[in-house]
C-alpha positions in Angstrom: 21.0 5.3 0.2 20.6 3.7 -3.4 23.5 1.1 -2.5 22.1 0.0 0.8 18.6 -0.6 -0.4 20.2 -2.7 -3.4 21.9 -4.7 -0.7 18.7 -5.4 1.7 16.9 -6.2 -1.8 19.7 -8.6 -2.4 19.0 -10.1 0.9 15.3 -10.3 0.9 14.0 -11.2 -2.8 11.4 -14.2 -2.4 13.2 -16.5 -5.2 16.7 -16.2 -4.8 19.7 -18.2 -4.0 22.9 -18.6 -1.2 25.0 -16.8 -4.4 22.5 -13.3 -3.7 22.8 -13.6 -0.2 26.7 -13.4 0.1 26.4 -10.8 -3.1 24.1 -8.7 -0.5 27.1 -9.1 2.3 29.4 -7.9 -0.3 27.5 -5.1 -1.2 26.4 -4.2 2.5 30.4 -3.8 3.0 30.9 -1.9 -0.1 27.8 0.9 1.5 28.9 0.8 5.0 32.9 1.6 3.5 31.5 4.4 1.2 29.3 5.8 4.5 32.0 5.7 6.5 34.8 7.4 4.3 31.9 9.9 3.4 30.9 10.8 6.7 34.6 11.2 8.1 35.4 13.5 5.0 32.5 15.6 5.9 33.4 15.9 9.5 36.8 17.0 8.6 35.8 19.4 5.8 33.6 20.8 8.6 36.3 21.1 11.4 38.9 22.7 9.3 36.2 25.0 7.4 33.5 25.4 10.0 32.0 28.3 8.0 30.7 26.0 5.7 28.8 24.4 7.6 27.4 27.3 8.8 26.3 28.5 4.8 25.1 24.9 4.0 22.9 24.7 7.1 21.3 27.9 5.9 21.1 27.1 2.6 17.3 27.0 1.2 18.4 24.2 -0.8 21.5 22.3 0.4 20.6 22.0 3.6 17.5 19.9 2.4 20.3 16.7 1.7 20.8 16.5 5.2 18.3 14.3 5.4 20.6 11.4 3.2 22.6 10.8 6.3 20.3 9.1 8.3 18.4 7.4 5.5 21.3 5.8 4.5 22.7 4.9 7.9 19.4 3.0 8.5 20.5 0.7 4.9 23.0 -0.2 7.7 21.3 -0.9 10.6 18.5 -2.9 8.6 21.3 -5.1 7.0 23.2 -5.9 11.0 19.4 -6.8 11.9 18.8 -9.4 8.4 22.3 -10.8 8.6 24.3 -10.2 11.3 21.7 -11.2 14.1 21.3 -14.6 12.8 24.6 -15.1 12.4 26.3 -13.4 16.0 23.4 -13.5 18.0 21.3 -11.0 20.1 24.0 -8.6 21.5 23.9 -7.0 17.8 20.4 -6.6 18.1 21.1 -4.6 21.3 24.1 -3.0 18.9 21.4 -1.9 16.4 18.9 -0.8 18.8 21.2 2.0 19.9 22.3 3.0 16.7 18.8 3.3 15.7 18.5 5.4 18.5 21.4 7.4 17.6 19.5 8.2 14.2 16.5 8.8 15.6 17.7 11.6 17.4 19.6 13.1 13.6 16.3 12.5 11.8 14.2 14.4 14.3 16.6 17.3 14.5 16.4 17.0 10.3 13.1 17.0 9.9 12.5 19.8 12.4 15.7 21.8 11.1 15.6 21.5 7.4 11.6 23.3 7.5 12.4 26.1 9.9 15.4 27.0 7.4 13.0 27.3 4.8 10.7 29.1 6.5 13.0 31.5 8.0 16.4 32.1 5.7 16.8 33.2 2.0 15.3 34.8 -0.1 11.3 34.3 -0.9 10.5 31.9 -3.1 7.8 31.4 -5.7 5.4 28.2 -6.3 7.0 27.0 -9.2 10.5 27.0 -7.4 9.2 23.7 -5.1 10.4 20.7 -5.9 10.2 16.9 -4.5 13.5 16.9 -2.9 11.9 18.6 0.0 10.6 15.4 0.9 14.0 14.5 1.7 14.6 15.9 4.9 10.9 14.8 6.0 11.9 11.1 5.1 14.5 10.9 7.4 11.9 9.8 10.2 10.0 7.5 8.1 12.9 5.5 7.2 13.9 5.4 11.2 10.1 4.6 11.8 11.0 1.6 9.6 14.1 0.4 10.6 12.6 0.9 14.3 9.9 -1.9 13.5 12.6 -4.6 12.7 15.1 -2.9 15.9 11.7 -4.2 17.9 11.3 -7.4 16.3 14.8 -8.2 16.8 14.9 -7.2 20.7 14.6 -9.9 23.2 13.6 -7.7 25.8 9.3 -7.3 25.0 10.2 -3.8 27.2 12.2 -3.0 25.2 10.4 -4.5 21.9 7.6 -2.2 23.2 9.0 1.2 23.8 10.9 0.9 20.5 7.8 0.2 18.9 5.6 3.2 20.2 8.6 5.7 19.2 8.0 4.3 16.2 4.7 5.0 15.3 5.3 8.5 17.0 8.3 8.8 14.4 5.7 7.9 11.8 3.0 10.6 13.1 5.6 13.2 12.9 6.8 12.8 9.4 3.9 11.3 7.5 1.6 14.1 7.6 4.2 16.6 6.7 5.1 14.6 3.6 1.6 14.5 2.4 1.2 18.6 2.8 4.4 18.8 0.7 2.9 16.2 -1.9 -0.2 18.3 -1.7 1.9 21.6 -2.2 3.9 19.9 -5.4 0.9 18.4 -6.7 -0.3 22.0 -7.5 2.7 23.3 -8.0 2.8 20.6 -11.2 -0.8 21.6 -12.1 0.1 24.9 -11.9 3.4 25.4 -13.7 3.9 22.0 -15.9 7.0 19.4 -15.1 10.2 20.9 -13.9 12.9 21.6 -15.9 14.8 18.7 -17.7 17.9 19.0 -15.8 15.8 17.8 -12.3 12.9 15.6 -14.5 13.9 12.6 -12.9 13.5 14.3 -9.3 9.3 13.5 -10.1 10.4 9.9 -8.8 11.3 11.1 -5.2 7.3 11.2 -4.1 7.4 7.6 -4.4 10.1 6.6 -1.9 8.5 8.1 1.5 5.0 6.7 0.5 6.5 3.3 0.3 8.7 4.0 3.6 5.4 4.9 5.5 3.7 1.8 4.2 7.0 -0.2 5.1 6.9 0.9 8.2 3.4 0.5 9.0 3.1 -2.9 7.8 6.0 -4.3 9.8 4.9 -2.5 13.2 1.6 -4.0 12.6 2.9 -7.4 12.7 5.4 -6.5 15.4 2.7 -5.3 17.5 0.7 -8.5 17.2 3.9 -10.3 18.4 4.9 -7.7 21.4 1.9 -6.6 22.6 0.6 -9.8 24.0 3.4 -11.3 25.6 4.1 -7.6 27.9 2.8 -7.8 30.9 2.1 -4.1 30.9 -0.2 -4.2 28.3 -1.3 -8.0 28.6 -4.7 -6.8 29.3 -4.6 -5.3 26.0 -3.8 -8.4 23.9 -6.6 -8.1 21.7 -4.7 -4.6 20.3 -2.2 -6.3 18.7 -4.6 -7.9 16.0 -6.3 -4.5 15.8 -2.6 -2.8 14.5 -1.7 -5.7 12.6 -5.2 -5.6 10.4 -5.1 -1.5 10.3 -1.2 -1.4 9.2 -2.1 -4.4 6.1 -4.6 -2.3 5.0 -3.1 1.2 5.2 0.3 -0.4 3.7 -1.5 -1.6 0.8 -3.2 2.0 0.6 -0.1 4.0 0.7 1.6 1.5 -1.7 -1.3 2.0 -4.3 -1.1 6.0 -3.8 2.8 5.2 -4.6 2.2 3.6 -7.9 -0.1 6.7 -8.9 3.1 9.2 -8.4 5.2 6.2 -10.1 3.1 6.6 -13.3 3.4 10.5 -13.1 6.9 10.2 -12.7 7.3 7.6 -16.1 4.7 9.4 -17.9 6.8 12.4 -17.4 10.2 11.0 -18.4 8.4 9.6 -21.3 6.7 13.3 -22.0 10.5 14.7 -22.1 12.1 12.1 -23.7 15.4 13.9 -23.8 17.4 14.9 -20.9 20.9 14.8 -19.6 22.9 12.6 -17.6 23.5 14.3 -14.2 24.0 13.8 -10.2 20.3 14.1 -9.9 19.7 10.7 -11.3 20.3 9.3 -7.7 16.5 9.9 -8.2 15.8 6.9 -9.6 17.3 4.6 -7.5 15.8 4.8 -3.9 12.3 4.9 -4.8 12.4 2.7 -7.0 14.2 0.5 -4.5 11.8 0.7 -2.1 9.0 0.4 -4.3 10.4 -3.1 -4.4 10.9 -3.7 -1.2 7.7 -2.5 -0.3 6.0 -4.8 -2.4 7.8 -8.0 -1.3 7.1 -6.9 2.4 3.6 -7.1 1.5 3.5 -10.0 -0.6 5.3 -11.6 2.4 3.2 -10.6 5.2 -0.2 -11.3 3.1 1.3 -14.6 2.0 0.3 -13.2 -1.7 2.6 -14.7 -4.7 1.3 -11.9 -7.1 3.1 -9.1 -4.6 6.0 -11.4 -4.2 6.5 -11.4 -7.9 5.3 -8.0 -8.5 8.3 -7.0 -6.2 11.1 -9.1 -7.8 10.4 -7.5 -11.5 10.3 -4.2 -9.9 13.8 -5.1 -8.8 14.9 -5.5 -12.3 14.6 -1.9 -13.4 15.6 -0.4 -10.1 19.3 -2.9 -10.5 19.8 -1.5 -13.7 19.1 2.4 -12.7 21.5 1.5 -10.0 24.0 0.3 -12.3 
């Protein structure tokens, strides 16, 4: 996750030169290597110890990192749409738009999964036992919501452009509101019983990441639908619609990225509160929200033609390159 996003930032950074772009290719081979050798060592520890799957899947807890695998295989797909399609023409568009499908498909059955295994295995748990890696699972479709609004500016079928558009914004209306009732949920569960332990401190950064995935996602189908709608005939009649999503997803973009920064200065004043706290595998934390936090923001500065968002988004790259380092 945190590697692919470094390489789409790489390759979309408003001032930046030819040496970042072929650094981004570099590192776009590095993530889809480690994806790979990860996902075919999973699939084998699974076929020769099938049980485990079986305890993971059930697990409270584990089973809530499911929802990595197709965040980060969308870090993939986005990077075939911003360099290989320019580069070997529209078949890989077609090649993206069924691998997007293919994820689709995982981060529905994760997000539908993941919160009935909650609900119905383990033992019961108490308020203060919530934590923001439940959003993780519930992520899964807003990162294919966004990857689905470049799949449909990419397509040169508008048919196609259109459908992949609408499942979109449906993949949007199913995760979204579930990811603000959890935000609700851990909001109180903060008020209620203070930050969480030091160990998992840096874990307050993970409400920032789907905020800035909806927005993301909203923004670009916006402009996608300004482009798509009018030039299908079925819903030529409808051309005026286009303009209508474009001006509601600049506006609730901006919104969600501004609700972003408010869990982004929890999440600092928090680390700042503890001051002290070890070095673990739970500081993957910092890396993809801040990481789209950027990327968010250069979207925006891009589709608003603002310079302030443009360089707002390139220093927010600075800290989220050295987490990642």
């Amino acid at each position: 996750m945190g590697t692919g996003v470094v390489a789409t930032l790489l390759n979309r950074l408003p001032y930046n030169g030819s040496w970042l772009y072929y650094l981004s290719i570099v590192v776009f081979v590095l993530n889809a290597v480690l994806f790979c050798v990860a996902l075919i060592l999973s699939v084998i520890r699974y076929w020769m110890w099938p049980r485990i799957w079986t305890i993971m899947s059930r697990d409270r807890h584990h089973s809530l990192f499911l929802g990595a695998l197709p965040i980060g295989f969308t870090t993939l797909i986005n990077m075939l749409l911003y360099v290989c399609v320019p580069a070997w023409g529209t078949w890989v568009a077609t090649l993206a738009w069924v691998l997007w499908i293919i994820d689709s498909i995982v981060a529905l059955f994760v997000t539908f999964l993941v919160p009935y295994i909650t609900m119905t295995h383990g033992e019961r748990s108490a308020l203060h036992t919530v934590n923001a890696v439940q959003l993780l699972p519930l992520s899964s479709t807003l990162s294919s919501a966004s990857t689905g609004s470049l799949v449909a500016g990419a397509l040169p079928n508008p048919e196609h452009a259109l459908w992949t558009m609408i499942a979109s914004y449906a993949l949007l209306g199913v995760g979204l509101p579930l990811v603000m009732t959890v935000l609700a949920i851990y909001y109180q569960r903060l008020t209620l019983h203070h930050l969480p332990p030091r160990e998992v401190i840096v874990s307050v950064f993970l409400p920032v990441s789907p905020l800035c995935l909806a927005s993301f996602s909203l923004l670009r189908l916006g402009s996608v639908a300004a482009q798509t709608i009018p030039r299908n005939p079925t819903t030529l009649k409808y051309a005026s619609a286009g303009e209508t999503l474009h001006t509601f997803g600049c506006i609730t973009a901006v919104i969600l990225w501004a609700h972003s920064l408010v869990w982004l200065a929890y999440a600092v004043a928090s680390i700042a509160h503890q001051r002290h706290f070890p070095f673990n595998m739970g500081w993957w934390s910092f890396t993809f929200p801040l990481g789209m936090l950027a990327l968010d923001t250069i979207a925006i500065g891009t589709e608003l033609g603002s310079a302030f968002f443009r360089v707002l988004g390139t220093v927010c790259f600075v800290p989220f390159f050295v987490a990642f380092l």
